[in-house]
Backbone as CSV, one residue per row, in Angstrom:
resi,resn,N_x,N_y,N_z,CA_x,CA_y,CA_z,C_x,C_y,C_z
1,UNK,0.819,-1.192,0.000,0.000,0.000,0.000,0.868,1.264,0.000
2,UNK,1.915,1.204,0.682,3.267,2.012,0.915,3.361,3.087,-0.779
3,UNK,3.587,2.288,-1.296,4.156,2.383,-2.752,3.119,3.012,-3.874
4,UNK,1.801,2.906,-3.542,1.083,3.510,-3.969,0.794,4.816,-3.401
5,UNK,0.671,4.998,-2.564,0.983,6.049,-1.717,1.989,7.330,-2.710
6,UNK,3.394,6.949,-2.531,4.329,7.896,-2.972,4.358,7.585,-4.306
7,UNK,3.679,6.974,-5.391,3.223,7.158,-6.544,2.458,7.875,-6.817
8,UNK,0.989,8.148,-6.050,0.270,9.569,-6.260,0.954,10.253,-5.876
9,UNK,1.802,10.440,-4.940,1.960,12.022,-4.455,3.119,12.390,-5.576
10,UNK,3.726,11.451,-6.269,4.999,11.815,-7.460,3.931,12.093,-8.308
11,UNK,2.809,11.733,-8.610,2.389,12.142,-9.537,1.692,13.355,-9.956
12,UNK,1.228,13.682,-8.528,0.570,15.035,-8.402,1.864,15.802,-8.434
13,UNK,2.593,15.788,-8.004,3.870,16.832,-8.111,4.482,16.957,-9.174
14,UNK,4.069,15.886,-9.852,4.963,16.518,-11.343,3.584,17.323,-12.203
15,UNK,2.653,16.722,-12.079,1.360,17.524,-12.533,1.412,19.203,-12.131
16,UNK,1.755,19.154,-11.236,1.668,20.888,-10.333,2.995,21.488,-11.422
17,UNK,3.633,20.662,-10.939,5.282,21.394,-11.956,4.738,21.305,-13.450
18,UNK,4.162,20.521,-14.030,3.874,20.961,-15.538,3.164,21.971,-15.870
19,UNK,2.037,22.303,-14.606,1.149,23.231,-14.725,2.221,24.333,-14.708
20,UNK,2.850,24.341,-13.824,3.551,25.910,-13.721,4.515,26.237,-14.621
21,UNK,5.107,25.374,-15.548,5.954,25.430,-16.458,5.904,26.773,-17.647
22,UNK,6.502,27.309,-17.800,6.390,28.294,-18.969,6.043,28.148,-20.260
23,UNK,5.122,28.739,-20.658,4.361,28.336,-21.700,5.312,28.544,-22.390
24,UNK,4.919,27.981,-24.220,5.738,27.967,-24.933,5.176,28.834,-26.483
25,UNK,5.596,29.873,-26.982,4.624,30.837,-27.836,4.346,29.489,-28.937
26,UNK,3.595,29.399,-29.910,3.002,28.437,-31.332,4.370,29.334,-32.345
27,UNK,4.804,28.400,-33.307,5.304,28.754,-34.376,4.658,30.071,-35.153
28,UNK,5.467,30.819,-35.578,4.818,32.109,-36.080,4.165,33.267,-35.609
29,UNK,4.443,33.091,-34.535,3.356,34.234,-33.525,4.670,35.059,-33.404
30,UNK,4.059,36.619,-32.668,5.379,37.294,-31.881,5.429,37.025,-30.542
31,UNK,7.095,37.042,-30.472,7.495,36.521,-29.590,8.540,37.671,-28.661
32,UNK,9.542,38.226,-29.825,10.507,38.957,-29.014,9.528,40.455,-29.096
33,UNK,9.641,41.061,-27.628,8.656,41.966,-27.443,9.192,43.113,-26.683
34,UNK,9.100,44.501,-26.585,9.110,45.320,-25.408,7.993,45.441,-24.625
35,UNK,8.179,46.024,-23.592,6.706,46.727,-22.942,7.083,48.239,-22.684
36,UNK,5.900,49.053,-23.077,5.787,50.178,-22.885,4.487,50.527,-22.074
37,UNK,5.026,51.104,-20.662,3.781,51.344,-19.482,3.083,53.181,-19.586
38,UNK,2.091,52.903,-19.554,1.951,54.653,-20.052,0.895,54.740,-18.883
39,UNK,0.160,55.851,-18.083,-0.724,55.915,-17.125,-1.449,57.369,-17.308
40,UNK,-2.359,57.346,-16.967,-3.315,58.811,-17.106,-3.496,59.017,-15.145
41,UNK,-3.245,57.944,-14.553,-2.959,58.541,-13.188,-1.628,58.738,-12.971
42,UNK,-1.546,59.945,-11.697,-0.091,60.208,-12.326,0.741,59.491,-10.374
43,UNK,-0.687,59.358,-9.723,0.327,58.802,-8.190,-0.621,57.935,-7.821
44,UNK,-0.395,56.469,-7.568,-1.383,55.353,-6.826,-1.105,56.000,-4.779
45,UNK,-1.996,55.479,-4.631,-2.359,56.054,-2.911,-1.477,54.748,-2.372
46,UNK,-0.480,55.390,-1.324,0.336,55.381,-0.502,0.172,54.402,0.549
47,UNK,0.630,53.011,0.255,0.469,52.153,1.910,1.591,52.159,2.713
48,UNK,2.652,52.345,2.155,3.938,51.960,3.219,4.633,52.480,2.633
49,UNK,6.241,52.608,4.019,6.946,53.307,3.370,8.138,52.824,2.710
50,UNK,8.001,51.569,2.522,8.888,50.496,1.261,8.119,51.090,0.136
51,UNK,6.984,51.359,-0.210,6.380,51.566,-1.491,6.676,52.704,-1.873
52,UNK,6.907,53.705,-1.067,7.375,55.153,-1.307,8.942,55.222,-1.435
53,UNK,9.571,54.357,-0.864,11.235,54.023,-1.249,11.710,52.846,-2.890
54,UNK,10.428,52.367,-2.818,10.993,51.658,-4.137,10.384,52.211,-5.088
55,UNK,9.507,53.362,-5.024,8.917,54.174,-6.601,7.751,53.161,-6.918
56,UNK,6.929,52.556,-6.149,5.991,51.806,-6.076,4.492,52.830,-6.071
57,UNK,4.669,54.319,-5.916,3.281,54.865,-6.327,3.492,55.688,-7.458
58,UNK,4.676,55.017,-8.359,4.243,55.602,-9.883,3.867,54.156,-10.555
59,UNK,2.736,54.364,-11.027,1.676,53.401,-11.678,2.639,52.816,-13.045
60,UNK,3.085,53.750,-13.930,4.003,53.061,-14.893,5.135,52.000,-14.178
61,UNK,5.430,52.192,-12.793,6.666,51.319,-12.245,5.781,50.008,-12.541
62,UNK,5.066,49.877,-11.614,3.788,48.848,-11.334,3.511,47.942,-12.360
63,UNK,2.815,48.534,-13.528,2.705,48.098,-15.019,3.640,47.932,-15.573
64,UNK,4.743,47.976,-15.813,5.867,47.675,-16.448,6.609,46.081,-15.901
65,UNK,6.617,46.593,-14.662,6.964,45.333,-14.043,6.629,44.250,-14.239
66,UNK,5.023,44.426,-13.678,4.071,43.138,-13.690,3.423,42.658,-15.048
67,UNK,3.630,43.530,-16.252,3.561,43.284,-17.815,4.552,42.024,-18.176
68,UNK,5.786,42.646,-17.686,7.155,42.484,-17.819,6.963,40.556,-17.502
69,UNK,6.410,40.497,-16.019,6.867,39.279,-15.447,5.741,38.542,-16.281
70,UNK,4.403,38.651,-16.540,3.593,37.904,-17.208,3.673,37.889,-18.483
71,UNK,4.811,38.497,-18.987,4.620,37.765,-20.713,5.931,37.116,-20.817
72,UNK,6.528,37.284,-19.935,7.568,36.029,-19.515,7.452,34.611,-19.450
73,UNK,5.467,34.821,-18.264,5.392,33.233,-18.325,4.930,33.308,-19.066
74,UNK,4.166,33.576,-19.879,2.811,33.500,-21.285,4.085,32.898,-22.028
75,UNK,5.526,33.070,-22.118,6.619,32.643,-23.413,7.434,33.572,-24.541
76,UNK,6.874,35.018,-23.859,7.175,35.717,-25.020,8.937,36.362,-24.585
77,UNK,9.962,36.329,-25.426,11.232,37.197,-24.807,10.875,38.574,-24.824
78,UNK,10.968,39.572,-23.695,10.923,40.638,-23.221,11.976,40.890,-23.244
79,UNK,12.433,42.182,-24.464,13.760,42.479,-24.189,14.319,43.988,-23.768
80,UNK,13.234,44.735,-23.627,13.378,46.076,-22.668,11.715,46.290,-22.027
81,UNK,12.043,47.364,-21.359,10.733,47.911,-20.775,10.874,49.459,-21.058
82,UNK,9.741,50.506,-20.635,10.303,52.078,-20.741,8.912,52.278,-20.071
83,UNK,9.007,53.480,-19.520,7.776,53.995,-18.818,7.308,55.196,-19.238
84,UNK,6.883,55.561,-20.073,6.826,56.668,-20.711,6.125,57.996,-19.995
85,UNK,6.582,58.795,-19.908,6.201,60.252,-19.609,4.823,60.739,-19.797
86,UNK,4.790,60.468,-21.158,3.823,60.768,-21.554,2.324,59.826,-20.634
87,UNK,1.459,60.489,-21.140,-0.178,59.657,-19.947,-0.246,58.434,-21.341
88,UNK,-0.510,58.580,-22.520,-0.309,57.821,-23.526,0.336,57.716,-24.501
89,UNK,1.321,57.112,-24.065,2.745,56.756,-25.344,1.987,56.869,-26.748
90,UNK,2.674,57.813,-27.541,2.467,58.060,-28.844,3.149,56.573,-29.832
91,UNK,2.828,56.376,-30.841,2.804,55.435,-31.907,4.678,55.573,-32.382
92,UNK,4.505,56.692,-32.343,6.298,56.968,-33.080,7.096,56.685,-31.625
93,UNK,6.836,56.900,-30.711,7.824,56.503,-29.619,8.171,54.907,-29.126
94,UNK,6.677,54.522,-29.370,6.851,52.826,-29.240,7.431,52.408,-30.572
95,UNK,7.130,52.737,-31.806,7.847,52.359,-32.833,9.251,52.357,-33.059
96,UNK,9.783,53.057,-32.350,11.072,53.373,-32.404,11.786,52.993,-31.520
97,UNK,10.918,52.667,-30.120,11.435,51.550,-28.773,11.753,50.370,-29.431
98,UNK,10.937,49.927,-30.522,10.539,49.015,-31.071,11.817,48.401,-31.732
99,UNK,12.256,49.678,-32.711,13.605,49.056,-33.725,14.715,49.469,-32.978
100,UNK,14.813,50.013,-31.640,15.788,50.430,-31.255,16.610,49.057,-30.649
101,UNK,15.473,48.408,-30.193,16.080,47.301,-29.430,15.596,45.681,-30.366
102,UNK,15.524,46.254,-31.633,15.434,45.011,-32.818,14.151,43.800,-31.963
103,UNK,13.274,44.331,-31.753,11.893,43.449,-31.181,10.967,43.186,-32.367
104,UNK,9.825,42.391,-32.170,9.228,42.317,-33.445,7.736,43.098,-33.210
105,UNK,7.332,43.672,-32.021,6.373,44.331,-31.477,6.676,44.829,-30.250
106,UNK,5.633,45.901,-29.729,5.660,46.184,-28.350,4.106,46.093,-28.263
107,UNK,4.278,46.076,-26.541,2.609,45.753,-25.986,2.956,46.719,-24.941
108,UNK,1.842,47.344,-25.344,1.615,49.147,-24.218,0.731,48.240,-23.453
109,UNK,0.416,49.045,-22.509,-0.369,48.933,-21.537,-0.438,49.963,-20.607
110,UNK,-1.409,51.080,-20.652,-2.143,52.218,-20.149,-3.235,51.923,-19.486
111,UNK,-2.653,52.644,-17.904,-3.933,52.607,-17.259,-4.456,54.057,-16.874
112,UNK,-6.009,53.649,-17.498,-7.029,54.535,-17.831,-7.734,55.425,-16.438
113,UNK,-7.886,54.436,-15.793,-8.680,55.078,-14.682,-8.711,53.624,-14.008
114,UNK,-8.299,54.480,-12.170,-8.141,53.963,-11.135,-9.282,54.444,-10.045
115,UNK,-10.457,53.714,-9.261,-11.109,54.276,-8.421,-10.887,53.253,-7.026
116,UNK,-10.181,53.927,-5.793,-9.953,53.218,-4.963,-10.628,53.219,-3.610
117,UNK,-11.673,53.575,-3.820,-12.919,53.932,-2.519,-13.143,52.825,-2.168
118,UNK,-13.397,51.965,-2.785,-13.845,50.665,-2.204,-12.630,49.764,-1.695
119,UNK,-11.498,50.151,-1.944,-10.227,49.394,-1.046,-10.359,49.023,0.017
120,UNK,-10.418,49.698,1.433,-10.163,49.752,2.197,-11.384,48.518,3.117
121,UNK,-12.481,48.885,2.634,-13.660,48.037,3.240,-13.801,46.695,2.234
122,UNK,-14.544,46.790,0.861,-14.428,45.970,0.014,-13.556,45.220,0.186
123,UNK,-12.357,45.719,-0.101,-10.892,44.827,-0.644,-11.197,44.736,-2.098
124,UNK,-11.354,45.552,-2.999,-11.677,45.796,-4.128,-11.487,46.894,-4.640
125,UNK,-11.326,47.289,-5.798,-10.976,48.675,-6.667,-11.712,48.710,-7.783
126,UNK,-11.626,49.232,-8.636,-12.283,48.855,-10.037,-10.904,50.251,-10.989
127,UNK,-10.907,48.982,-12.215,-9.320,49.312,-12.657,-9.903,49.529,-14.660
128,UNK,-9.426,50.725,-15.319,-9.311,50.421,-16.500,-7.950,50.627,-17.459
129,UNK,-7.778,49.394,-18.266,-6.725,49.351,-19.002,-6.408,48.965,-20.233
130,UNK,-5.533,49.900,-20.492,-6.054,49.743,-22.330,-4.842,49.040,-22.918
131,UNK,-4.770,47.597,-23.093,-3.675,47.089,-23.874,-3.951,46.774,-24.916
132,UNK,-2.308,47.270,-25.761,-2.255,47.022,-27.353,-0.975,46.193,-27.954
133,UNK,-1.138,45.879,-29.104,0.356,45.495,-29.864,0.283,46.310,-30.729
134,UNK,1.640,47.038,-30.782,2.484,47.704,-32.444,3.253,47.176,-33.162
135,UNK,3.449,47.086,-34.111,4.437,46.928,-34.477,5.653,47.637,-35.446
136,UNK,6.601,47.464,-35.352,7.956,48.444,-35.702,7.787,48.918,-36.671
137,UNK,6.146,49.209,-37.543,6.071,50.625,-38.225,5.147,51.302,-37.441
138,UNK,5.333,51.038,-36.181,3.773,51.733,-35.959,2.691,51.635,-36.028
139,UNK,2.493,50.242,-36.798,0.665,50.023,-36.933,0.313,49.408,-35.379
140,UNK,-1.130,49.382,-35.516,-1.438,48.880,-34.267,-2.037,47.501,-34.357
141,UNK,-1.329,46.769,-34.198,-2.461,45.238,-34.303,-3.317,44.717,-34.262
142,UNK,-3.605,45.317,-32.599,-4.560,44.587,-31.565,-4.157,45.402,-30.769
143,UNK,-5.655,45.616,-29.922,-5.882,47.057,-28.948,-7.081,45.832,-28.310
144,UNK,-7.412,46.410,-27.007,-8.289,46.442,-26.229,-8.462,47.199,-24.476
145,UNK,-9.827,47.149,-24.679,-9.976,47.961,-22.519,-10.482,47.081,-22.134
146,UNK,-9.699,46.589,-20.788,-9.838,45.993,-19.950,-10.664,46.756,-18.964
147,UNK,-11.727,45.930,-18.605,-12.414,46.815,-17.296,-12.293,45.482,-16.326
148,UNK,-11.809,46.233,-14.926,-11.824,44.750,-14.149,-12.024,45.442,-12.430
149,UNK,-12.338,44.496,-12.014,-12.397,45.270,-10.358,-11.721,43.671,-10.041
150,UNK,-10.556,43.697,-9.442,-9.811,42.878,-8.686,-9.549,43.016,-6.754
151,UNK,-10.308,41.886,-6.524,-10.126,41.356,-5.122,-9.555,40.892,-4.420
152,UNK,-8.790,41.699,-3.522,-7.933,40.962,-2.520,-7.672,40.933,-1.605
153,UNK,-7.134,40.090,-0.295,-7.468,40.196,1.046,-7.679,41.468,1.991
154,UNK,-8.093,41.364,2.664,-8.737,42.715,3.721,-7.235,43.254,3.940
155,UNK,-6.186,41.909,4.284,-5.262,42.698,4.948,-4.264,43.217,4.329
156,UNK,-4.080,42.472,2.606,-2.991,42.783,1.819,-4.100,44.191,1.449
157,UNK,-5.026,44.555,0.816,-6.056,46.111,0.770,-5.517,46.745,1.452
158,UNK,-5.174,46.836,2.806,-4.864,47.659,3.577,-3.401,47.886,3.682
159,UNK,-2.916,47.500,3.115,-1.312,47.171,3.259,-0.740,47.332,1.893
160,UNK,-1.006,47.149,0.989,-0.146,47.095,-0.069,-1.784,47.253,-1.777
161,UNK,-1.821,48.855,-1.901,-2.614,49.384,-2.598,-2.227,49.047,-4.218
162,UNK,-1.104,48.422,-4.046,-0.167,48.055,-5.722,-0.573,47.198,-6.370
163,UNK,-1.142,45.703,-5.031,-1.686,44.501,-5.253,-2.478,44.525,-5.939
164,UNK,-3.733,45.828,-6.395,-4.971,45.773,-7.272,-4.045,45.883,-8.757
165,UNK,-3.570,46.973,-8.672,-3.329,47.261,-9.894,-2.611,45.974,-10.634
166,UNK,-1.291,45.591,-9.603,-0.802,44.331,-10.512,-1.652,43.087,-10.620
167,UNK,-3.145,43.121,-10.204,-3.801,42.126,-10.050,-4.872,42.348,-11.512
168,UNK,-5.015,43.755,-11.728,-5.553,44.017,-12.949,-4.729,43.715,-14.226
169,UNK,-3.632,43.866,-13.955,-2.373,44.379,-15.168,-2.204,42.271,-15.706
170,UNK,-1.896,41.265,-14.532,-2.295,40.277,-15.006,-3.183,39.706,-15.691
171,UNK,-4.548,40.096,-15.118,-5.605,39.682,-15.848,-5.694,40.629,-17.530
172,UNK,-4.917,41.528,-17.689,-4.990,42.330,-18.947,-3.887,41.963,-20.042
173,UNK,-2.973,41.623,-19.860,-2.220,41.186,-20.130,-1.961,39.474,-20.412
174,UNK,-3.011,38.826,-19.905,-3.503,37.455,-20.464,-4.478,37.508,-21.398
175,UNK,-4.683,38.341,-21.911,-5.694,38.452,-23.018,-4.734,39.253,-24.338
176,UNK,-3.464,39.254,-24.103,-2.714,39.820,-25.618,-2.417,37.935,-26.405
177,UNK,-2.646,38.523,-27.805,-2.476,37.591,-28.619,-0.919,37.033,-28.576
């Protein structure tokens, strides 16, 4: 009975590890990519003071990052990031992020509007975000707005206001082709 035993549990464990494995892009798709983070808010509200020392309430930090780490696992090579100044990165600036660093697209991702009233009690926000692909002339591929209100514990809400946004920026960012 022993032996069956540590046969399921090898088996569930390699199951868990395949699940988490990094996807792998299909032949022909794009793959080598930048991200460009653009924001129309210009400061996320303040939980701690690690978040105010690591540049954690500029919203482009946030989005860039967490773009950054999820099209990593999605399979795609990420080979710069930029946070642009601008509230919405213009077409010629990503185009030119684009051939600067020999990518075959970039995927913006602008966030539209942030309402955080309901944080604190909820544990909820409601988040909009507009992700796109360009590519290195500038056309636009594929665009879409994400509307999402992302939920999360009472105590991380109260503690760490970043958690929505990178909780939106995942779910937006699993929907690029």
């Amino acid at each position: 009975m022993r032996p069956a035993r540590i046969l399921c549990v090898l088996l569930v464990s390699l199951v868990f590890t395949a699940c988490a494995a990094r996807q792998v892009r299909p032949e022909g798709s794009i793959r080598k990519v930048v991200v460009v983070a653009g924001s129309r808010v210009d400061v996320l509200p303040s939980g701690s003071f690690r978040q105010d020392l690591m540049g954690e309430r500029n919203p482009r930090t946030v989005i860039a990052r967490q773009a950054e780490a999820v099209l990593i696992e999605r399979g795609f090579e990420v080979v710069a990031t930029r946070q642009s100044q601008a509230p919405v990165p213009l077409t010629d600036e990503v185009s030119s992020f684009i051939q600067q660093n020999k990518a075959e697209a970039g995927v913006v991702v602008i966030l539209d509007w942030l309402d955080t009233s309901g944080a604190a009690v909820l544990g909820r926000v409601d988040v909009v975000l507009r992700v796109g692909v360009v590519d290195p002339a500038g056309q636009v591929l594929w665009t879409d707005t994400i509307r999402s209100s992302p939920t999360v514990s009472v105590y991380q809400a109260q503690s760490d206001w970043n958690s929505f946004l990178r909780r939106a920026v995942i779910d937006a960012v699993q929907v690029v082709p």
